[in-house]
C-alpha positions as CSV (number, residue, x, y, z in Angstrom):
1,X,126.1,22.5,84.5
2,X,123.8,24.4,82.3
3,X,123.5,23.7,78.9
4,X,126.1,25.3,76.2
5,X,125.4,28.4,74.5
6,X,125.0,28.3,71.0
7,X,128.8,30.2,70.8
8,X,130.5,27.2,73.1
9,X,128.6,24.7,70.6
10,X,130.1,26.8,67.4
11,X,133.2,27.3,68.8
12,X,133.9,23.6,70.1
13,X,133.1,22.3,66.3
14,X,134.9,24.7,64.6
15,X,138.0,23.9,67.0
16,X,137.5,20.5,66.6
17,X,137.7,20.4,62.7
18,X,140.4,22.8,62.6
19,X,142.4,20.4,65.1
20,X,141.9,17.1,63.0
21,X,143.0,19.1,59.5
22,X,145.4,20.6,61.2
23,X,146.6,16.9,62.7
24,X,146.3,15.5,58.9
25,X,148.2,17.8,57.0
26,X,151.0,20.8,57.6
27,X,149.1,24.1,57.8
28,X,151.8,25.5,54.9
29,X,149.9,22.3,52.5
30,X,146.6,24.1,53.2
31,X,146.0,26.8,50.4
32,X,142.9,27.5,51.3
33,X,140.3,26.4,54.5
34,X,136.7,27.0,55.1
35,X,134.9,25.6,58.4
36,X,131.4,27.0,59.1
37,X,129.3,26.0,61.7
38,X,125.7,26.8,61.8
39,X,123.8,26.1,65.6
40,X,120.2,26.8,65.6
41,X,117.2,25.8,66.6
42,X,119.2,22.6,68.1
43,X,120.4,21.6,64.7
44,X,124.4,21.6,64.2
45,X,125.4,21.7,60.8
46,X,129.3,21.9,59.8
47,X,130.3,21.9,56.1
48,X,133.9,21.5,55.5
49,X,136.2,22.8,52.3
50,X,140.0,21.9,52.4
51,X,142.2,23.0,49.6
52,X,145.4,20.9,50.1
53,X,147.1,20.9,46.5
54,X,149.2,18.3,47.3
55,X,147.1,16.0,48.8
56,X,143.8,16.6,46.7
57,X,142.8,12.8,46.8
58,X,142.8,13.1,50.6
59,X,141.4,16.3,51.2
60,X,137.6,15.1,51.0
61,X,138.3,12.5,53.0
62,X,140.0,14.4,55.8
63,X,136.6,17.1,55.2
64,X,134.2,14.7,55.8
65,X,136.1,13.4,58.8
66,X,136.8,17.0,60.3
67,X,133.0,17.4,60.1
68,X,132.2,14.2,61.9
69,X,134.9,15.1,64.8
70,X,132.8,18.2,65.1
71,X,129.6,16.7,65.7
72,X,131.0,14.7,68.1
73,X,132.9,17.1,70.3
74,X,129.5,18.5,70.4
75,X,128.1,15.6,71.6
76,X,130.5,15.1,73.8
77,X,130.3,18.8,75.0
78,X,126.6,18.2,75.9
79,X,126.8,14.8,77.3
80,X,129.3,16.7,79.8
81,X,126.7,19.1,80.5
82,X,124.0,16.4,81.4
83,X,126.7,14.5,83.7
84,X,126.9,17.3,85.6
């Protein structure tokens, strides 16, 4: 398998974090969501902002977790790649 494209690397993070905040809290708890994924150059960077009113004192948490899950589907997406 070739390597992924720089969309299938975007795409699987920003999947990724969605899923896990979406698996965290109700999507009606979520006033406000911001996942942006940046792919160049071979550097991933995702930066995270969750606006869950209700659950403020979680909300960084589940962020800085949402980014990590990304990073790691990509990891996973280009270990998958170099299996194959």
């Amino acid at each position: 398998m070739a390597e992924p494209t720089d969309e299938e690397v975007v795409t699987t993070a920003a999947e990724a974090a969605e899923g896990l905040i979406f698996a965290r809290f109700k999507q009606s708890n979520v006033k406000d969501l911001d996942v942006t994924v940046t792919f160049e150059d071979g550097v991933l960077d995702v930066d995270v902002y969750i606006n869950a009113p209700d659950d403020a004192d979680d909300a960084d948490a589940v962020a800085e977790e949402a980014a990590r899950t990304a990073q790691e589907a990509v990891d996973e997406l280009f270990a998958a790649a170099d299996d194959a």
